[in-house]
Predicted model as a PDB file, atoms N, CA, C, CB and O in Angstrom, pLDDT in the B-factor column:
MODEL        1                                                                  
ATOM      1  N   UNK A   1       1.078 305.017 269.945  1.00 43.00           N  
ATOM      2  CA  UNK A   1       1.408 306.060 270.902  1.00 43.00           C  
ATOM      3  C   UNK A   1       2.870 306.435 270.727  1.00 43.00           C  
ATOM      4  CB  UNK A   1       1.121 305.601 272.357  1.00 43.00           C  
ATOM      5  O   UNK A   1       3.751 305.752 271.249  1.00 43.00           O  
ATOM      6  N   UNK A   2       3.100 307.359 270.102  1.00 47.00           N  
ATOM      7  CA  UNK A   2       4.277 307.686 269.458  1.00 47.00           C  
ATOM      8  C   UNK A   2       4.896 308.228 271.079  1.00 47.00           C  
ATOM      9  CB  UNK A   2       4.098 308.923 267.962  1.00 47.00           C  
ATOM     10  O   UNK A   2       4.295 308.743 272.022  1.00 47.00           O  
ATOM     11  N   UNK A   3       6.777 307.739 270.848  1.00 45.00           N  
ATOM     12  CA  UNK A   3       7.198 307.647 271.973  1.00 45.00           C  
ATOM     13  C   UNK A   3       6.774 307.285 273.458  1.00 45.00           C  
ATOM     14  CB  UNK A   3       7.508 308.433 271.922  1.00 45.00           C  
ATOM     15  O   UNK A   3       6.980 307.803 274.556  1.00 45.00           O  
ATOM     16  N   UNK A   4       6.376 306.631 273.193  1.00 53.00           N  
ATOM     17  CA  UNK A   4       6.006 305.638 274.243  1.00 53.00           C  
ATOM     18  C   UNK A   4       6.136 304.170 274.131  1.00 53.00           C  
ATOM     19  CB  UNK A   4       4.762 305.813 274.508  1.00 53.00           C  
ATOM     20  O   UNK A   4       5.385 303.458 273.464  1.00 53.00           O  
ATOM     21  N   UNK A   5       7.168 303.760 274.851  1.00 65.00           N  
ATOM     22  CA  UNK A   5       7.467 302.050 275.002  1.00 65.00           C  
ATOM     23  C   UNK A   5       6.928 301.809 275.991  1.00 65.00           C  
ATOM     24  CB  UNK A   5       8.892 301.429 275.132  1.00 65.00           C  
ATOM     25  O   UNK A   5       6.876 302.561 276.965  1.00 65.00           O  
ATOM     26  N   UNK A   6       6.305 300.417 275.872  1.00 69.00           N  
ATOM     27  CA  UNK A   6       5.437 299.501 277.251  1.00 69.00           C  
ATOM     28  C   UNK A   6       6.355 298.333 276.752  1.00 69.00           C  
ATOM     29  CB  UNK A   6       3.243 299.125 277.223  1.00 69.00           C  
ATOM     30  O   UNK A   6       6.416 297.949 275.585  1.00 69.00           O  
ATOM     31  N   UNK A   7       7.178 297.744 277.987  1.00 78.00           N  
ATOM     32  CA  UNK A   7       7.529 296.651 277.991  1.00 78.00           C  
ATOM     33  C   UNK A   7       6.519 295.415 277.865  1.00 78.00           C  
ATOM     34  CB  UNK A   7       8.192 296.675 278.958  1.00 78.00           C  
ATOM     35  O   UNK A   7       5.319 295.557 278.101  1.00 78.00           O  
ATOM     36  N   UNK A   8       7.004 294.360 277.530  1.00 84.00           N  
ATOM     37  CA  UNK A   8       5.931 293.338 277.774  1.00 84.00           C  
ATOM     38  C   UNK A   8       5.287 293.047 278.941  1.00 84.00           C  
ATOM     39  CB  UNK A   8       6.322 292.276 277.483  1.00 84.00           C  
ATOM     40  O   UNK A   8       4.092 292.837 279.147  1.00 84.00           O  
ATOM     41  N   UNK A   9       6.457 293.063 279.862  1.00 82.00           N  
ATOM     42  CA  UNK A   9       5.839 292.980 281.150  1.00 82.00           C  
ATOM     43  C   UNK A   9       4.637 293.594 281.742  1.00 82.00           C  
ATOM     44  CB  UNK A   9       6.629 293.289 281.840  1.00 82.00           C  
ATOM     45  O   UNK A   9       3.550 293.170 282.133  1.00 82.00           O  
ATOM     46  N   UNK A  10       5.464 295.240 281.638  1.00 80.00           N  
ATOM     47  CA  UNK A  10       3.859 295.908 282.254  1.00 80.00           C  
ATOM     48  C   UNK A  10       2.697 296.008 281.499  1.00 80.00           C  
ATOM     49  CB  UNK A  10       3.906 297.356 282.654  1.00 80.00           C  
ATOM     50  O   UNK A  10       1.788 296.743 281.885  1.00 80.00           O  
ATOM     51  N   UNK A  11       2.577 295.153 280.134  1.00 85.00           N  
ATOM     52  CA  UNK A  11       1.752 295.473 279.353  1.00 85.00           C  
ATOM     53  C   UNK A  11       0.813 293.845 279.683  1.00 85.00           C  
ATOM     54  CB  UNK A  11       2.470 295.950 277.772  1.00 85.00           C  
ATOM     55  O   UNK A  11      -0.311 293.625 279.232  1.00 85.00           O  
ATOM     56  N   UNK A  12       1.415 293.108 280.342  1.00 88.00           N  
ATOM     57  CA  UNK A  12       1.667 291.908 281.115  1.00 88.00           C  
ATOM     58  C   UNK A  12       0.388 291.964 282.434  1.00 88.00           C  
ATOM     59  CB  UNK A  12       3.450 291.963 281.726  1.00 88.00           C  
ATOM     60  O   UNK A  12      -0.693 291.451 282.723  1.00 88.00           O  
ATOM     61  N   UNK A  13       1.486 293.069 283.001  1.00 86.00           N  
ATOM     62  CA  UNK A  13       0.747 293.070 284.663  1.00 86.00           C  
ATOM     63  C   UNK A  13      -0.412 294.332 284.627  1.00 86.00           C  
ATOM     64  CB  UNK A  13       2.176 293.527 286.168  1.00 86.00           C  
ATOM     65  O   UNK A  13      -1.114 294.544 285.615  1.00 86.00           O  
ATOM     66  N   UNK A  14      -0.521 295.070 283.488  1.00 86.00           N  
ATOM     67  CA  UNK A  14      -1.808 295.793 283.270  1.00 86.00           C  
ATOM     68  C   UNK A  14      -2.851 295.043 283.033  1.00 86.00           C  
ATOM     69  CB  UNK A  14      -1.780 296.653 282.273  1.00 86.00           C  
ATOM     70  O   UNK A  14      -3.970 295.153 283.533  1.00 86.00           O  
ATOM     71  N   UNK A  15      -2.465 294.248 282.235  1.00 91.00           N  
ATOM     72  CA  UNK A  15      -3.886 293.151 281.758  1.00 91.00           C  
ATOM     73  C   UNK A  15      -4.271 292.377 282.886  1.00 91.00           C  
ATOM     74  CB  UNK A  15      -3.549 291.904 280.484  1.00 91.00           C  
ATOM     75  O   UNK A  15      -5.424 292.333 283.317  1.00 91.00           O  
ATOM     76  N   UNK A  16      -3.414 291.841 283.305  1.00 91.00           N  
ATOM     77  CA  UNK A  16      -3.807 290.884 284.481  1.00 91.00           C  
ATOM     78  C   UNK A  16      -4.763 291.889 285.504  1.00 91.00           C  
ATOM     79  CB  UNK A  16      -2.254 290.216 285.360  1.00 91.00           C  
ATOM     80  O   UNK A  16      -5.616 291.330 286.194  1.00 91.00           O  
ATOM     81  N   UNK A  17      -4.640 293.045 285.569  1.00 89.00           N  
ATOM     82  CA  UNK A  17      -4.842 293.738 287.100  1.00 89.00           C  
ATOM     83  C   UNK A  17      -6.420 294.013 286.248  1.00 89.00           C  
ATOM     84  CB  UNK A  17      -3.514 295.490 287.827  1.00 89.00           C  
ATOM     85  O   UNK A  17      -7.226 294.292 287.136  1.00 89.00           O  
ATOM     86  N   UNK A  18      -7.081 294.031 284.955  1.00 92.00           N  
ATOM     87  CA  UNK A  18      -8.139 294.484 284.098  1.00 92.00           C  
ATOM     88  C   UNK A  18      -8.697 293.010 284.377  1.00 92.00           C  
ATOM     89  CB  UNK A  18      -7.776 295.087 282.405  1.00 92.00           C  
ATOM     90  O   UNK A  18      -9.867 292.997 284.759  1.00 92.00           O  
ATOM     91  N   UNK A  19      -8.043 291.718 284.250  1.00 93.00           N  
ATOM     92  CA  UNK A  19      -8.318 290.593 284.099  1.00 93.00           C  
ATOM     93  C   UNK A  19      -9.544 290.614 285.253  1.00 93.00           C  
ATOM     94  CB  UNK A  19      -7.056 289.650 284.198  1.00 93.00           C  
ATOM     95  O   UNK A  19     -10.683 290.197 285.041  1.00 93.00           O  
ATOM     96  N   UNK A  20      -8.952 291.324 286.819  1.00 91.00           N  
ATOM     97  CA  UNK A  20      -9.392 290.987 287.680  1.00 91.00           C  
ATOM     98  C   UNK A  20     -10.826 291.863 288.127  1.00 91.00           C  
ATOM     99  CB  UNK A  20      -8.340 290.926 288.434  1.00 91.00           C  
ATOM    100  O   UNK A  20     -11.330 291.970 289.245  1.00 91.00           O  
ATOM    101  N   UNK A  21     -11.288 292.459 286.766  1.00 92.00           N  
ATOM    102  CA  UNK A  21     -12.375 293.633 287.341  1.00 92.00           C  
ATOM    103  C   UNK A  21     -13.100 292.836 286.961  1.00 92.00           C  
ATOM    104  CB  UNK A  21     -12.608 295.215 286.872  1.00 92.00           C  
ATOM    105  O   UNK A  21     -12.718 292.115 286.040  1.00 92.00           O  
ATOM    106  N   UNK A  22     -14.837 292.603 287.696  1.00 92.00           N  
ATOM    107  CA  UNK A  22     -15.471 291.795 287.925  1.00 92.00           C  
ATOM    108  C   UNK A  22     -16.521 292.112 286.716  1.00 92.00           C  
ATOM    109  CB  UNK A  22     -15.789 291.753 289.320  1.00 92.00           C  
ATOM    110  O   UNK A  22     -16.337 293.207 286.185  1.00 92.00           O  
ATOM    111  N   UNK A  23     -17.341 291.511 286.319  1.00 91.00           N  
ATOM    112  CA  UNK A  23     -18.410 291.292 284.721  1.00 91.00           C  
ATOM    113  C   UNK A  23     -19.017 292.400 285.303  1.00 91.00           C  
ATOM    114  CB  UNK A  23     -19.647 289.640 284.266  1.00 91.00           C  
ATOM    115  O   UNK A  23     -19.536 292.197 286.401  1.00 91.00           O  
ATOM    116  N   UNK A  24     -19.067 293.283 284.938  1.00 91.00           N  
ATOM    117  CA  UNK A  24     -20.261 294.936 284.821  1.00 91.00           C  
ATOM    118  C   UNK A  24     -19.826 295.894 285.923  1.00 91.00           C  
ATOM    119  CB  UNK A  24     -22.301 294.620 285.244  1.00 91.00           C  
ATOM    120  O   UNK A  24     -20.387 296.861 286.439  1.00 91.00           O  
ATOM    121  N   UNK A  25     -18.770 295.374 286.096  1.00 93.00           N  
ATOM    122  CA  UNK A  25     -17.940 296.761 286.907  1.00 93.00           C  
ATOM    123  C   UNK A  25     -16.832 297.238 285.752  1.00 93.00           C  
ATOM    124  CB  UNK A  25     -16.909 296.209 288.659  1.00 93.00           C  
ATOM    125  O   UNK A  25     -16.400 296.723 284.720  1.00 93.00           O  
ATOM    126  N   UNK A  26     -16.603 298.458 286.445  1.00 89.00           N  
ATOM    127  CA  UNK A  26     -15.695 299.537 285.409  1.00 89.00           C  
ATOM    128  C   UNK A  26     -14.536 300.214 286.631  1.00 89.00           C  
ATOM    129  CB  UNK A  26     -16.984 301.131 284.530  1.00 89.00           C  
ATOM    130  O   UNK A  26     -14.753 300.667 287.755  1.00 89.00           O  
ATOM    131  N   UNK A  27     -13.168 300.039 285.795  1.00 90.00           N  
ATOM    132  CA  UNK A  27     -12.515 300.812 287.119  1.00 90.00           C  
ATOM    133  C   UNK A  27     -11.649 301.784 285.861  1.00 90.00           C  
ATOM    134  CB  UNK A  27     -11.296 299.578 288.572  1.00 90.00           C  
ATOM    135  O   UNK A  27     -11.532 301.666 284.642  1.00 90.00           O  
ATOM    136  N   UNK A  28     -11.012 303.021 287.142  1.00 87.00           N  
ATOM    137  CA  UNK A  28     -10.170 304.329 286.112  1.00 87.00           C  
ATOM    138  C   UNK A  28      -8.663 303.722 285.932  1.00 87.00           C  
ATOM    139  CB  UNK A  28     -10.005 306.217 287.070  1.00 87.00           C  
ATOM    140  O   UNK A  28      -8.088 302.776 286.470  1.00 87.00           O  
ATOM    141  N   UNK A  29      -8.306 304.593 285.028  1.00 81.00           N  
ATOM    142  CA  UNK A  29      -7.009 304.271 284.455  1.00 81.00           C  
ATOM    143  C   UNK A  29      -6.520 304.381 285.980  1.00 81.00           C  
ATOM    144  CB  UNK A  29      -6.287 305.344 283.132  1.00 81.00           C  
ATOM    145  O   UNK A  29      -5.973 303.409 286.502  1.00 81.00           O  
ATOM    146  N   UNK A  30      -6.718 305.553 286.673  1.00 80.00           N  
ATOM    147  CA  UNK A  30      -5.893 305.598 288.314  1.00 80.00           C  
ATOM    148  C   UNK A  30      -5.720 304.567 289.078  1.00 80.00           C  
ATOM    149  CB  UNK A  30      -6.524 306.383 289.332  1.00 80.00           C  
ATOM    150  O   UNK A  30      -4.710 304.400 289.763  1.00 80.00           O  
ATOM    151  N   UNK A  31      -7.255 303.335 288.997  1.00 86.00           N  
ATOM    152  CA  UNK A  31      -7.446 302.424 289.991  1.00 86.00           C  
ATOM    153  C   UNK A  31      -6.305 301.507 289.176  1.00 86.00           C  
ATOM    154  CB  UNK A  31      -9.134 301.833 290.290  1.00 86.00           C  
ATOM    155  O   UNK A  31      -5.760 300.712 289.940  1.00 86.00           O  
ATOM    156  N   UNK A  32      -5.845 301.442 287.858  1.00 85.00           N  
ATOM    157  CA  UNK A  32      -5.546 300.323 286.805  1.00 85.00           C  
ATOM    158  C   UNK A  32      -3.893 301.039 287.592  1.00 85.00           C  
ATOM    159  CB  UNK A  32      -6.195 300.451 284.580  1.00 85.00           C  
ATOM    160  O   UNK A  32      -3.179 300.329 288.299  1.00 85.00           O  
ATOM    161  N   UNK A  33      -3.592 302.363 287.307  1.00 79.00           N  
ATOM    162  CA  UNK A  33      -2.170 302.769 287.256  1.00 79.00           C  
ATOM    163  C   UNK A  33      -1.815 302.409 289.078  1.00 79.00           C  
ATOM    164  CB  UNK A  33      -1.975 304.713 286.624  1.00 79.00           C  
ATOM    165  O   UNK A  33      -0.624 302.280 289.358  1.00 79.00           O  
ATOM    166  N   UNK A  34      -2.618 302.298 289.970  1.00 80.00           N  
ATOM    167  CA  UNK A  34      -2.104 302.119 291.463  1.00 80.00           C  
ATOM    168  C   UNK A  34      -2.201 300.349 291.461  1.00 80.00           C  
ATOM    169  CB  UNK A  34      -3.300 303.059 292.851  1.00 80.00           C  
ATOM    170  O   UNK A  34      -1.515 299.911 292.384  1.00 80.00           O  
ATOM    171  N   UNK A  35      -2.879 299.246 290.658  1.00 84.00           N  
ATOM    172  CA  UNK A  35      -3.136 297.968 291.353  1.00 84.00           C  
ATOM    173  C   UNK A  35      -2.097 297.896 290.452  1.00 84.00           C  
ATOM    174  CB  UNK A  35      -4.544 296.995 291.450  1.00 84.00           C  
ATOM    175  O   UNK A  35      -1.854 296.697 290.588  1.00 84.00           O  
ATOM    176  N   UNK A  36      -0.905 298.472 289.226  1.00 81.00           N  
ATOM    177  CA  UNK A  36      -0.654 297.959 289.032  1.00 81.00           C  
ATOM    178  C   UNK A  36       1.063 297.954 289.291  1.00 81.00           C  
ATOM    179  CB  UNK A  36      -1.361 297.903 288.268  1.00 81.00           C  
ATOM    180  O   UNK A  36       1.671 299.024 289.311  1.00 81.00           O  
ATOM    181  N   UNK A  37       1.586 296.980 289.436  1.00 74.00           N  
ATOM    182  CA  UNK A  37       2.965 296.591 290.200  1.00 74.00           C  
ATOM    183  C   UNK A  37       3.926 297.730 290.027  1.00 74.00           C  
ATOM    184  CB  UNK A  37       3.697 295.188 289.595  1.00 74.00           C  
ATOM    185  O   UNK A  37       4.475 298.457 290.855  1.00 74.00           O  
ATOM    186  N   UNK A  38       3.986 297.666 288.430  1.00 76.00           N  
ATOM    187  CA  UNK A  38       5.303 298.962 288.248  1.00 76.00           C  
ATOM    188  C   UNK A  38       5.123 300.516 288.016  1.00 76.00           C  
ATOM    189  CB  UNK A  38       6.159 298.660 286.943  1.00 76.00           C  
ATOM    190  O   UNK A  38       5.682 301.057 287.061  1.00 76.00           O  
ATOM    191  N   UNK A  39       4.178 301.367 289.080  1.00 76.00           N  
ATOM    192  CA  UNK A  39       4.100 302.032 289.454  1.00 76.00           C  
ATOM    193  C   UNK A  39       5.528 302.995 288.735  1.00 76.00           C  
ATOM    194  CB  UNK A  39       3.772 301.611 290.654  1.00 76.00           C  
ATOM    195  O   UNK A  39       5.355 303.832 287.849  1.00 76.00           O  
ATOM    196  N   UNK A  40       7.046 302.624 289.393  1.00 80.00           N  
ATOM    197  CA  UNK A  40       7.944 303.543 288.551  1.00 80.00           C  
ATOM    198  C   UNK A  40       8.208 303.523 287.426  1.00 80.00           C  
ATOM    199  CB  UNK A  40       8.923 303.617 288.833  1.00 80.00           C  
ATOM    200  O   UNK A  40       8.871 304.504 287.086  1.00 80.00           O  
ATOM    201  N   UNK A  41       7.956 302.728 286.538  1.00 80.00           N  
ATOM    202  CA  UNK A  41       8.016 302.600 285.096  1.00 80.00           C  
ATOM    203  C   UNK A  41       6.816 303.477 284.500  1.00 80.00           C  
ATOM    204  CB  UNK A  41       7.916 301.025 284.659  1.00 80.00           C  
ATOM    205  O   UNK A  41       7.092 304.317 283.643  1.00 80.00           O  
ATOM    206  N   UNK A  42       5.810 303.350 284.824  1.00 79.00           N  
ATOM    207  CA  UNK A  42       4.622 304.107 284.278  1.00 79.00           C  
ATOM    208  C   UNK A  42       4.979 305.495 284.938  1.00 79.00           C  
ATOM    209  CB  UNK A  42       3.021 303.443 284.730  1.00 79.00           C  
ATOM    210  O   UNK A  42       4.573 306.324 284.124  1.00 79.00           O  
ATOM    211  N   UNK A  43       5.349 305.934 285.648  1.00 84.00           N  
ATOM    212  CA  UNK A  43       5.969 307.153 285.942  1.00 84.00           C  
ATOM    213  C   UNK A  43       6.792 307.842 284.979  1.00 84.00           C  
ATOM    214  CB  UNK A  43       6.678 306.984 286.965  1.00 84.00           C  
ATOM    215  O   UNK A  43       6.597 308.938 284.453  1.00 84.00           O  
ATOM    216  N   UNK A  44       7.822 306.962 284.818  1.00 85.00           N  
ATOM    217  CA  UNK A  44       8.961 307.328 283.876  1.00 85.00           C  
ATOM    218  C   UNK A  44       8.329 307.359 282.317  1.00 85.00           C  
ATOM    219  CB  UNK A  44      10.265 306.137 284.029  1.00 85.00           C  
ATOM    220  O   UNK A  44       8.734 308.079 281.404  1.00 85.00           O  
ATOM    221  N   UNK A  45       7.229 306.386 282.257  1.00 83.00           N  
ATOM    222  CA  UNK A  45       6.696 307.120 280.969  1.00 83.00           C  
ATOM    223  C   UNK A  45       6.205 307.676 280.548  1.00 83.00           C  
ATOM    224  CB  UNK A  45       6.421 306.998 280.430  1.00 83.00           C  
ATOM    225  O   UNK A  45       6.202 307.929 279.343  1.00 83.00           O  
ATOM    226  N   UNK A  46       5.288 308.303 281.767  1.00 85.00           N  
ATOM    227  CA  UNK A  46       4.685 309.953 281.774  1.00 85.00           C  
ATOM    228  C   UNK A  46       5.527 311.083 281.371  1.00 85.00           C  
ATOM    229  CB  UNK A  46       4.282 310.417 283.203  1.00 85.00           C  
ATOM    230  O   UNK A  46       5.261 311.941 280.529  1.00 85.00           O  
ATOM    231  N   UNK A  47       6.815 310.935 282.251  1.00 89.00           N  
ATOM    232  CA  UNK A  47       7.764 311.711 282.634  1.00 89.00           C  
ATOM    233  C   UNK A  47       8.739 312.055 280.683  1.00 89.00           C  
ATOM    234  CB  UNK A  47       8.735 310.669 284.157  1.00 89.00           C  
ATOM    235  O   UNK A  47       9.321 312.966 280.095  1.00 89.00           O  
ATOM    236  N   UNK A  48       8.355 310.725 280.472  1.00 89.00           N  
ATOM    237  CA  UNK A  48       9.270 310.733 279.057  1.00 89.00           C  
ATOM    238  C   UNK A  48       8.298 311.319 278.318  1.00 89.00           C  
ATOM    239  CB  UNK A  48       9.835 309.226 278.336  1.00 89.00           C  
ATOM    240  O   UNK A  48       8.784 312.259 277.689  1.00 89.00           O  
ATOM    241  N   UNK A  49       6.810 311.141 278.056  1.00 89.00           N  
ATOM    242  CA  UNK A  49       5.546 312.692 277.169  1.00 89.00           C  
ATOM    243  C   UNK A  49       5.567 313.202 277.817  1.00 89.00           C  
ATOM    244  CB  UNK A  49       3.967 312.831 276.708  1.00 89.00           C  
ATOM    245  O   UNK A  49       4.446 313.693 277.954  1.00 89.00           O  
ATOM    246  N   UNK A  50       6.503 313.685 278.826  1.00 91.00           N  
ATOM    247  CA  UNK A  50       6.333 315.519 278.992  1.00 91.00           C  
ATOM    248  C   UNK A  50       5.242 315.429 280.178  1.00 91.00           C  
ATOM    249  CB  UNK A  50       5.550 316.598 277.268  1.00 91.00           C  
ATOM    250  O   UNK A  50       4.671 316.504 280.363  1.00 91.00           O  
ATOM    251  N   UNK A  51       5.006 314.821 280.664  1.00 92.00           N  
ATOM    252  CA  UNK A  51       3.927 314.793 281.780  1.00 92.00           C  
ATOM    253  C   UNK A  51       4.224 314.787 283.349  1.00 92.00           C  
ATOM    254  CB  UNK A  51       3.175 313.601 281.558  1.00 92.00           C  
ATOM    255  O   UNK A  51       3.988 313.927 284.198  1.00 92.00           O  
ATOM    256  N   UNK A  52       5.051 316.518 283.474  1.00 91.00           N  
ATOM    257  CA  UNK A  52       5.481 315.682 285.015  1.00 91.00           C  
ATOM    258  C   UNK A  52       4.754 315.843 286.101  1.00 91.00           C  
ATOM    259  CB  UNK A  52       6.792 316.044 285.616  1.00 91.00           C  
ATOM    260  O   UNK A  52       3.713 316.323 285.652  1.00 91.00           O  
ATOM    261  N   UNK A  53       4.625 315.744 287.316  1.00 90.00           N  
ATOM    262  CA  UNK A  53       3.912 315.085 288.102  1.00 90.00           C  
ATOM    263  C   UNK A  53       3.965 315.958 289.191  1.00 90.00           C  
ATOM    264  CB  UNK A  53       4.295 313.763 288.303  1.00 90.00           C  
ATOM    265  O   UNK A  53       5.004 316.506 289.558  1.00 90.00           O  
ATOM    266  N   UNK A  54       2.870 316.102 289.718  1.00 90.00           N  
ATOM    267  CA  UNK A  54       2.534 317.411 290.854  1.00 90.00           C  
ATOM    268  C   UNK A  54       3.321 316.825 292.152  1.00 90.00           C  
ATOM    269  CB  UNK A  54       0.538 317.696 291.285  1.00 90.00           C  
ATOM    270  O   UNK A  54       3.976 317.540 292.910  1.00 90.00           O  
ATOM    271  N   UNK A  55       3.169 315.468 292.292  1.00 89.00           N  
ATOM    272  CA  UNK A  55       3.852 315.219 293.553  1.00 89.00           C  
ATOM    273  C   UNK A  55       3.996 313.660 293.290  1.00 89.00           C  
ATOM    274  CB  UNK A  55       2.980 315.710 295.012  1.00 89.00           C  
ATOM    275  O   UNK A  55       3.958 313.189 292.153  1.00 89.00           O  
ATOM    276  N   UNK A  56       4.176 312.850 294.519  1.00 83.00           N  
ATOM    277  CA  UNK A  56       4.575 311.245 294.249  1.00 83.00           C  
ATOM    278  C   UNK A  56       3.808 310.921 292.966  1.00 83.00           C  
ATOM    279  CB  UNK A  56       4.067 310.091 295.583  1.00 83.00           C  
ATOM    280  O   UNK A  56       4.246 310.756 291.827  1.00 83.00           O  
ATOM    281  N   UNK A  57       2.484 310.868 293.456  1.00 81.00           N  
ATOM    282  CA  UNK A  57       1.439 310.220 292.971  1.00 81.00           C  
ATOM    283  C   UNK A  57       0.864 310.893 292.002  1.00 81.00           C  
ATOM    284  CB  UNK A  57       0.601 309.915 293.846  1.00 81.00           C  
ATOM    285  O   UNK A  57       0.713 310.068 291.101  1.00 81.00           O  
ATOM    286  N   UNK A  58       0.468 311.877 291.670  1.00 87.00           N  
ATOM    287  CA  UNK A  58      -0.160 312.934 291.046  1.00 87.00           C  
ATOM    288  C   UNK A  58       0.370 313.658 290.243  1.00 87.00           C  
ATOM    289  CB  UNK A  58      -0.573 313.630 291.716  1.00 87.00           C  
ATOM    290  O   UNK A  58       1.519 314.083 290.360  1.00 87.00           O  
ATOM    291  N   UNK A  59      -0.714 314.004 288.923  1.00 88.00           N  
ATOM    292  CA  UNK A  59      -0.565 314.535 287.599  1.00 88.00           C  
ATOM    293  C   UNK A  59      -1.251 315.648 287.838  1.00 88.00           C  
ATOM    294  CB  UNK A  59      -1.041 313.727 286.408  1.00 88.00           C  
ATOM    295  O   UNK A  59      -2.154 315.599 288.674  1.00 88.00           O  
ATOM    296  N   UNK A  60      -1.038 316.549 287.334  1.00 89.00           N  
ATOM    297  CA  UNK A  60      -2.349 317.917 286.678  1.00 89.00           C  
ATOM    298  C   UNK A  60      -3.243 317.494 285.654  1.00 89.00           C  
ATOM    299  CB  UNK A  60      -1.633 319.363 285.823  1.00 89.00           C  
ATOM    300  O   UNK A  60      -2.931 317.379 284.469  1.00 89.00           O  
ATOM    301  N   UNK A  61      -4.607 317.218 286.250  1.00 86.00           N  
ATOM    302  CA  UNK A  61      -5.368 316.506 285.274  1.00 86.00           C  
ATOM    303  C   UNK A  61      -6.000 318.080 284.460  1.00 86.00           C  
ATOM    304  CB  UNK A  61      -6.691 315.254 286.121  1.00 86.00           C  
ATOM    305  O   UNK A  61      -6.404 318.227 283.306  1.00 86.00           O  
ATOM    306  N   UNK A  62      -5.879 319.096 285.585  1.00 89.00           N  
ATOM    307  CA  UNK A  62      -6.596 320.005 284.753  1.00 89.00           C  
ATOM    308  C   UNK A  62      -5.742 320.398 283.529  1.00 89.00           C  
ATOM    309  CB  UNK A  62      -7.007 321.234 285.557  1.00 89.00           C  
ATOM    310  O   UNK A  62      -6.172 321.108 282.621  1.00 89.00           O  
ATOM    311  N   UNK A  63      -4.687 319.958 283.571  1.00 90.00           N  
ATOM    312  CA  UNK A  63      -3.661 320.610 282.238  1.00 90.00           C  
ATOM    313  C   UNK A  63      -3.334 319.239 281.142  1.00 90.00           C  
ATOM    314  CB  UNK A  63      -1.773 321.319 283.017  1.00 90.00           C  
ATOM    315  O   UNK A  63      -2.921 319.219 279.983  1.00 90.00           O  
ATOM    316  N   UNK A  64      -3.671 318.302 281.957  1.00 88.00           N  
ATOM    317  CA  UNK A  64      -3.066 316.877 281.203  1.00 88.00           C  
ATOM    318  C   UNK A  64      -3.946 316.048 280.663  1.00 88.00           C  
ATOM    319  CB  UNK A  64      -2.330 315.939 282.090  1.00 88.00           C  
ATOM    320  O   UNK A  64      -3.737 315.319 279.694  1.00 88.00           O  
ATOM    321  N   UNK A  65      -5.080 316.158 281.364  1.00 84.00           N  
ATOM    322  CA  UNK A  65      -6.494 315.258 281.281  1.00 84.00           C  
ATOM    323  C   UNK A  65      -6.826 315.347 280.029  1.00 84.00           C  
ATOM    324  CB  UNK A  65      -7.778 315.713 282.158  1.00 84.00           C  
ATOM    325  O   UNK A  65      -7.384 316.386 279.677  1.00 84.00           O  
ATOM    326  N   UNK A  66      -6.542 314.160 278.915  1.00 79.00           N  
ATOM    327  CA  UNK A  66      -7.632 314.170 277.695  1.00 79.00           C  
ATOM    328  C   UNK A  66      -8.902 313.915 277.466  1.00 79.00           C  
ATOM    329  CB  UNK A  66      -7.382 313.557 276.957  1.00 79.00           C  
ATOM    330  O   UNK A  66      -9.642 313.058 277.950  1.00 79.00           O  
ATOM    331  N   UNK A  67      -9.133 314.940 276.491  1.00 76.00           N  
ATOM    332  CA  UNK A  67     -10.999 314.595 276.115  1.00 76.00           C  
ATOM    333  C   UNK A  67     -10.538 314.221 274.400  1.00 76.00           C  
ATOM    334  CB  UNK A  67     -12.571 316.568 276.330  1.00 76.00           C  
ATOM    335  O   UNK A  67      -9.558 314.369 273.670  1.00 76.00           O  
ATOM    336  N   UNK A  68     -11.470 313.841 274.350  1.00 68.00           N  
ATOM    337  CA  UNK A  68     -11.807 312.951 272.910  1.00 68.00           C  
ATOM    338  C   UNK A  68     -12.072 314.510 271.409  1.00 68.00           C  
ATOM    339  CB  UNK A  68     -13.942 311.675 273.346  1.00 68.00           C  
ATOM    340  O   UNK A  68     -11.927 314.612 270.191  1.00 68.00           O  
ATOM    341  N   UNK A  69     -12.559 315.483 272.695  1.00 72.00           N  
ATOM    342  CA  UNK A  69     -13.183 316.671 272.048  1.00 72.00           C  
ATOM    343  C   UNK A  69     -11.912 317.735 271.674  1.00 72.00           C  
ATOM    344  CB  UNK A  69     -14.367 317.387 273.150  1.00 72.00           C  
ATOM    345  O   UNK A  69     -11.988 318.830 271.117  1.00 72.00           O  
ATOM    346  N   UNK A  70     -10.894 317.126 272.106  1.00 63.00           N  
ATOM    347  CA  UNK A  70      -9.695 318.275 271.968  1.00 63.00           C  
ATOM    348  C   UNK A  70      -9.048 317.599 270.398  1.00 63.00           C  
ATOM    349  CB  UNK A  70      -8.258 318.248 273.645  1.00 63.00           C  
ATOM    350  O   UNK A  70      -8.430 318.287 269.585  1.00 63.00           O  
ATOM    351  N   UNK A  71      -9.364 316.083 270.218  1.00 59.00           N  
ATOM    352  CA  UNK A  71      -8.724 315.771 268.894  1.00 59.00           C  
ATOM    353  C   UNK A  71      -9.309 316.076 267.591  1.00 59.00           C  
ATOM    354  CB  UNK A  71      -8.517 314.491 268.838  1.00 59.00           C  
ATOM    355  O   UNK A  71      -8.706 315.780 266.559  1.00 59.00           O  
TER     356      UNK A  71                                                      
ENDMDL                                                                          
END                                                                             
């Protein structure tokens, strides 16, 4: 993921928060990006691809949202 750094940490406390989804459940990157601690860091690395943010919490998925079909 060109320009994009993940510290160890949050690459740390992402896994752990995946660790905790239960055998045949599925959760969204959203449920993964809110359980997980550093909330302003993952911000700031939106913010660093150009991805800025409709409000606190929120992206423009209709402008930002990838499909597999656009690559």
């Amino acid at each position: 993921m060109e320009g994009r750094k993940m510290t160890e940490e949050l690459v740390y406390e992402v896994l752990s928060v995946v660790e905790e989804i239960p055998a045949g459940r599925v959760a969204t990157y959203g449920q993964l990006a809110r359980l997980t601690p550093d909330w302003p860091e993952q911000r700031l690395l939106l913010e660093a691809e150009g991805v800025p943010m409709k409000d606190e919490t929120h992206v423009n998925l209709k402008r930002f949202l990838w499909s597999e079909a656009q690559e």
